[in-house]
C-alpha positions in Angstrom: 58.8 -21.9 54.7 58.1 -18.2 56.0 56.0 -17.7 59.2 53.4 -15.9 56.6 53.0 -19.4 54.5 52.7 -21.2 57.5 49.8 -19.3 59.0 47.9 -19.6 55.6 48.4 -23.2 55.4 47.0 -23.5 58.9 44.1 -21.6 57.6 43.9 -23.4 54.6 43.4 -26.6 56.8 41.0 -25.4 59.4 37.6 -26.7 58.3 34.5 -25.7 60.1 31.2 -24.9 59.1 31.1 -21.7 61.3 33.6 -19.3 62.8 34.4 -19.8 66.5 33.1 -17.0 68.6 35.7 -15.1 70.7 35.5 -13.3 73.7 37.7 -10.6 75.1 38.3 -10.1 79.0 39.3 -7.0 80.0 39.7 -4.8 82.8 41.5 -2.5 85.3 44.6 -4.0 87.3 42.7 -6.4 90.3 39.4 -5.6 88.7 39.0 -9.0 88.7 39.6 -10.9 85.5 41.3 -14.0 87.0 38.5 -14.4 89.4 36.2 -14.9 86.2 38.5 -16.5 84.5 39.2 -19.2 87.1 34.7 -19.1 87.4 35.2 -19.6 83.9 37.2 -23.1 83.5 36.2 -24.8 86.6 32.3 -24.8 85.3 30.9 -27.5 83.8 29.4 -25.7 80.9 29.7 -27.8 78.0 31.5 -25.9 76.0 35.0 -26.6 74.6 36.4 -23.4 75.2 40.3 -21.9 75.2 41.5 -19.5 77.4 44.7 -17.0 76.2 46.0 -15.9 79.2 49.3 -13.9 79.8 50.4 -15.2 82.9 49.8 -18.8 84.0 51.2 -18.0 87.3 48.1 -15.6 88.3 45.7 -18.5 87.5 44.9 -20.6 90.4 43.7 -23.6 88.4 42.2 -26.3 90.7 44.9 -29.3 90.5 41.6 -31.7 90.6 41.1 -30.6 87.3 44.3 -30.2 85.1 44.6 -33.4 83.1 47.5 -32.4 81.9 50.1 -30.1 80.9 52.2 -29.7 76.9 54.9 -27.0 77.4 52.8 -23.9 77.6 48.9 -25.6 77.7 47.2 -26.9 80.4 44.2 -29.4 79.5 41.2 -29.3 82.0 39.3 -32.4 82.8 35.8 -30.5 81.4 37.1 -30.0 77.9 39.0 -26.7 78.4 42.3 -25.5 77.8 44.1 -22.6 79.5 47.6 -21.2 77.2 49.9 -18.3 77.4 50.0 -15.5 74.9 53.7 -14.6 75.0 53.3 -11.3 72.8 51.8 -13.4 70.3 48.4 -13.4 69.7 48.4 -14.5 66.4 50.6 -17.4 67.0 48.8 -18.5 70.0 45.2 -18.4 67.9 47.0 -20.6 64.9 48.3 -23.1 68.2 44.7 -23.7 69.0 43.5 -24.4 65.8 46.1 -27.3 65.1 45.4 -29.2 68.4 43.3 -32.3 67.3 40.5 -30.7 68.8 40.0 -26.9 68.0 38.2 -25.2 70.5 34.6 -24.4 70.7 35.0 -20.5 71.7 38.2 -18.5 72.5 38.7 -16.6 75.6 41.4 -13.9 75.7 42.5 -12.2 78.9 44.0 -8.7 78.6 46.3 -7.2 80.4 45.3 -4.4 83.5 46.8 -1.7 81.1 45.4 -2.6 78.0 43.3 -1.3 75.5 40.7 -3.8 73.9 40.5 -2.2 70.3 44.1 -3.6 68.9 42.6 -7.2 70.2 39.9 -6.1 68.5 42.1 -4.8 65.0 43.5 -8.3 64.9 41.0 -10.0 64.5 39.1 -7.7 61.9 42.0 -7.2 60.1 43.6 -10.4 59.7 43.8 -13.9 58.4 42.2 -14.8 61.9 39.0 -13.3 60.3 37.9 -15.8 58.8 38.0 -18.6 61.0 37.4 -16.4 64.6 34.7 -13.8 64.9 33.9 -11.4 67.6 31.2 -12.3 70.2 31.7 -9.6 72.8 33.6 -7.3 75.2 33.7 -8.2 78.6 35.1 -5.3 81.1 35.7 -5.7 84.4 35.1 -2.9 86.9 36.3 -2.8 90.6 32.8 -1.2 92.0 35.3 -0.2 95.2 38.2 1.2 92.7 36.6 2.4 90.0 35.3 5.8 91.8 39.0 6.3 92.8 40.9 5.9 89.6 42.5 9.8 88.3 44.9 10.7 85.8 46.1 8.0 83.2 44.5 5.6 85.2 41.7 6.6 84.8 41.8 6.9 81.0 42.9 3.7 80.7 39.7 2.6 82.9 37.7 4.9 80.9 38.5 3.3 77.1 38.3 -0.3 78.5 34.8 0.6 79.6 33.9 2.3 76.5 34.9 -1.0 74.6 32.4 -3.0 76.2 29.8 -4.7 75.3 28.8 -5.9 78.8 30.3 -4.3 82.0 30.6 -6.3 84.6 30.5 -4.6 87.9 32.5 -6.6 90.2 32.8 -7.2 93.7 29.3 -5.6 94.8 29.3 -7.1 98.0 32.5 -4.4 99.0 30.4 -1.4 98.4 26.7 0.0 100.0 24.1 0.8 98.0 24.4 4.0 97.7 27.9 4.1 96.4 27.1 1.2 94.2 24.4 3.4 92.7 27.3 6.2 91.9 29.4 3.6 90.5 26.7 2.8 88.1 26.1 6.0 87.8 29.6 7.1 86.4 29.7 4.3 84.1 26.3 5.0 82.5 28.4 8.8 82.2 31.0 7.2 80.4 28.8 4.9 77.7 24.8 6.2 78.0 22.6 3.3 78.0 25.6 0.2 79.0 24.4 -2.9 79.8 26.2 -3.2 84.0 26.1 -6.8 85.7 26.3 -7.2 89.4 28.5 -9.9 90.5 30.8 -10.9 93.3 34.2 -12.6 92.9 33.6 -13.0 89.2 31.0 -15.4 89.1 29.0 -14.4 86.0 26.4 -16.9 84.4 28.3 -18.9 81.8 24.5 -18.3 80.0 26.4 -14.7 79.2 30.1 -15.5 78.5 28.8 -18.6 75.7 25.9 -18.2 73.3 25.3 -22.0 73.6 25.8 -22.7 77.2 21.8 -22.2 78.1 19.6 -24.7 75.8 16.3 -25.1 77.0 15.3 -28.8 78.1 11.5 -28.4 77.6 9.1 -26.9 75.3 9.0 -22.9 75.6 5.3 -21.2 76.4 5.3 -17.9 73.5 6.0 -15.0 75.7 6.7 -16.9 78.5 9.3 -15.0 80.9 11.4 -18.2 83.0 12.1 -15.5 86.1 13.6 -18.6 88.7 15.1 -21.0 85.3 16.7 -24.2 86.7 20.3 -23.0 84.7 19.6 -19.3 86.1 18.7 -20.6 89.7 21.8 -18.6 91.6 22.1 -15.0 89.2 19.7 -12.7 89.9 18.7 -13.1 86.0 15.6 -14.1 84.4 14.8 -15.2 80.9 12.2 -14.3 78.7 11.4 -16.0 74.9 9.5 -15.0 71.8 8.0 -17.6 68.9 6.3 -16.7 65.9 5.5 -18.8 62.6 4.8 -15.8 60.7 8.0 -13.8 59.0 9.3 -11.1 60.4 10.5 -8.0 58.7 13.9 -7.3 58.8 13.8 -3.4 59.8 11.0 -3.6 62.1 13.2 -6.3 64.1 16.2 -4.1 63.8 13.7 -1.3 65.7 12.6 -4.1 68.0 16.9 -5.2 69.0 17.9 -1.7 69.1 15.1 -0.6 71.5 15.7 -3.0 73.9 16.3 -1.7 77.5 19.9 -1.9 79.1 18.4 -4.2 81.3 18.4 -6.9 78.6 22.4 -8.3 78.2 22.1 -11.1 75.7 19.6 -12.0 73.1 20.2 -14.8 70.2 18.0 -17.3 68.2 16.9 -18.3 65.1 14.4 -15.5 62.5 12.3 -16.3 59.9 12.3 -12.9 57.7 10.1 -12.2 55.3 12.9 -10.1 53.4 14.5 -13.5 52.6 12.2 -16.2 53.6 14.1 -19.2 52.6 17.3 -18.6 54.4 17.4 -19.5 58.1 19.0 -16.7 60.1 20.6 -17.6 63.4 20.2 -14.0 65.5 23.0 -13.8 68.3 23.1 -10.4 70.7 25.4 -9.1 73.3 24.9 -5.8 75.1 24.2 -3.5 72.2 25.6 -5.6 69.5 23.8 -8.2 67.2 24.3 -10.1 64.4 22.0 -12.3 62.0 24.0 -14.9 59.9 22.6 -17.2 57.5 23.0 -20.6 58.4 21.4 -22.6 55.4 17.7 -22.7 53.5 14.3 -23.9 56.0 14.3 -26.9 53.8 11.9 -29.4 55.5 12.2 -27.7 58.7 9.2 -25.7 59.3 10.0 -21.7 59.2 9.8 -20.1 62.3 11.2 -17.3 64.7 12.8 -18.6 68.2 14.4 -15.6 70.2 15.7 -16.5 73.9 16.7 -13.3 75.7 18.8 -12.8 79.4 18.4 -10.0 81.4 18.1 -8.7 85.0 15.0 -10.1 87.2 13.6 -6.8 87.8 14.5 -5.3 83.7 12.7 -8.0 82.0 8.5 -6.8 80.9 7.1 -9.5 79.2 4.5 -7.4 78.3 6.6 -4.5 76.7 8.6 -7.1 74.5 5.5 -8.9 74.1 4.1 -6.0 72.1 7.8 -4.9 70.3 8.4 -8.2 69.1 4.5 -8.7 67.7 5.3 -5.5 66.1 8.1 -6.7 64.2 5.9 -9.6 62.2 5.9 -8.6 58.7 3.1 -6.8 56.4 4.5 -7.9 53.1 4.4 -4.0 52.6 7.8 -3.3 50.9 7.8 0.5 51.3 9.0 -0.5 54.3 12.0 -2.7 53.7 14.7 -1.7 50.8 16.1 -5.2 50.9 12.0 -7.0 50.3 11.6 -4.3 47.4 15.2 -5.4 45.6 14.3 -9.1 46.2 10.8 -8.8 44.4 12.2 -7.1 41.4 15.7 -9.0 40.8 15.4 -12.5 43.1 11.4 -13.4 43.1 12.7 -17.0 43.3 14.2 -16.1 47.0 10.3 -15.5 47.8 9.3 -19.0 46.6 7.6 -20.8 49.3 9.0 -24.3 47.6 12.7 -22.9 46.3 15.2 -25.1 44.5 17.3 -26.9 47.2 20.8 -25.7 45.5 22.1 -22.8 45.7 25.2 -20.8 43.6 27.8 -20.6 46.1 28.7 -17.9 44.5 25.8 -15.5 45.4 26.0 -15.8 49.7 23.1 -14.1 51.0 23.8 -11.3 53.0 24.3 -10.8 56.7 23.5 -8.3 59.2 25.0 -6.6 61.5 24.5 -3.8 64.4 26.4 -0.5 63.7 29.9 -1.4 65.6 32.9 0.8 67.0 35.6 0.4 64.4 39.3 0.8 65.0 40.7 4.4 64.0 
């Protein structure tokens, strides 16, 4: 059996009802990616997540937790496993998904010298498509090194940055203020309008690295901003949520997303559109990248809008996305949105407030998607 056949039957087998997020790590040589990494698996998070790494020897796993070890993977006590990527990527992704278990979200570590859109290329232009998808970017910036870094290094610094969805700004606590507001400075040069997080040694809110790590335990106030949240407690982060029964229009909410301040890293939820008010759209959002997938019809469940977002303590105004979000409820008036106008004149039945329960697999509704950097 060729290598090719076997990767499609792994495919073949690999059954799950949605695709498992994936996150790239990258960064500068001793920007830091280990640190987080290490942050990363010795969290209790809840999540099930795999780590691709390309050295084990650079991560310092905690003994206390390694349950144990088969050849090149290391199984962690909370759920996660750390493996090597030995120049193959595609190999290690088909490992993953034959374990008993296949993990919850993928974490890949990039080399100091490497550039984050062939990662990327893989996985939009492979078989790994269509079980993996893309959830963001993570760069790492050395706040003391990054001022420093000339020539090819700093081209290489440069197009790992520009790849990013989030930058995280690491090791604050090495620099003053002032030349931490240069650093910021110079990468808001590089990619106007990047969403920059603060941390030292790594330690990012696992609320930003996995779209389900942060599920709120208690009913949500409309508009209510959760500054000093219980799972936010040590990041200087706040949260701030959105409900509305009424159906939102799909272009106004687009407005709404791609408006946001760079103050505001993650956004994700459910949306009831009025475009296609049937379907239940699951809305996830890192940096300036978003996504709205249908997940299935409303059914019994009673059609609503639920939108959670993360941000900085001082970049979140209630009050500002208070009055964007509003703005976004729908006016039934189709001029308005192309997709409501093609809906009324060939699908009526998509408008029905009681629809059919079934559904043509062979007619998926659409999803949407943020304009993204594409590989050249």
């Amino acid at each position: 059996m060729t290598r090719r056949m076997k990767q499609e039957d792994t495919m073949n087998e690999y059954q799950k009802p949605s695709a498992i997020p994936v996150t790239i790590i990258g960064g500068f040589l001793g920007a830091g990616k280990t640190t987080l990494l290490n942050h990363v698996l010795s969290e209790n998070h809840g999540v099930r997540a795999a780590v691709l790494v390309n050295d084990f020897g650079a991560i310092n796993i905690d003994a206390k937790l390694v349950v144990g070890v088969e050849g090149e993977t290391v199984n962690l006590a909370n759920g996660c496993v750390c493996c090597t990527i030995r120049d193959d990527l595609v190999g290690a992704c088909l490992g993953l998904l034959r374990r008993p278990e296949s993990p919850e979200h993928l974490l890949i570590e990039l080399s100091g010298v490497s550039d984050p859109v062939p990662v990327l290329s893989t996985f939009l232009e492979t078989d790994l498509g269509t079980v993996f998808s893309l959830s963001s970017i993570l760069t790492i910036v050395d706040a003391e090194q990054l001022p420093g870094l000339r020539g090819e290094m700093g081209d290489m610094a440069r197009a790992q940055i520009e790849a990013a969805d989030i930058v995280v700004l690491n090791k604050v606590d090495l620099v003053s203020s002032s030349d931490l507001a240069s650093v910021k400075k110079l990468v808001h040069q590089m990619i106007p309008g990047s969403r920059i997080i603060e941390v030292s040694y790594g330690r990012v809110p696992m609320e930003l690295v996995f779209a389900d790590a942060y599920r709120p335990s208690r009913p949500r106030r409309r508009g209510g901003s959760q500054g000093h949240d219980d799972h936010l407690h040590s990041h200087p982060f706040a949260t701030w949520d959105w409900t509305s029964t009424r159906p939102v229009s799909l272009p106004k909410l687009r407005s709404a997303l791609e408006t946001l301040p760079d103050t505001v890293y993650r956004c994700k939820g459910i949306v009831y559109l009025e475009d296609l008010p049937v379907f239940r759209y699951v809305l996830q959002m890192v940096g300036k990248r978003y996504h709205l997938k249908e997940t299935h019809r409303w059914g019994a469940e009673h059609p609503r809008s639920e939108i959670v977002m993360i941000g900085s303590r001082d970049g979140i105004d209630g009050e500002a996305l208070q009055r964007a979000f509003d703005a976004s409820v729908g006016t039934g008036d189709e001029a308005q949105s192309p997709i409501l106008r093609l809906v009324r004149k060939i699908a009526p039945e998509l408008l029905a407030e009681h629809p059919p329960e079934r559904r043509d697999a062979r007619e998926p509704t659409p999803d949407f998607v943020s304009e993204r950097r594409t590989p050249s």
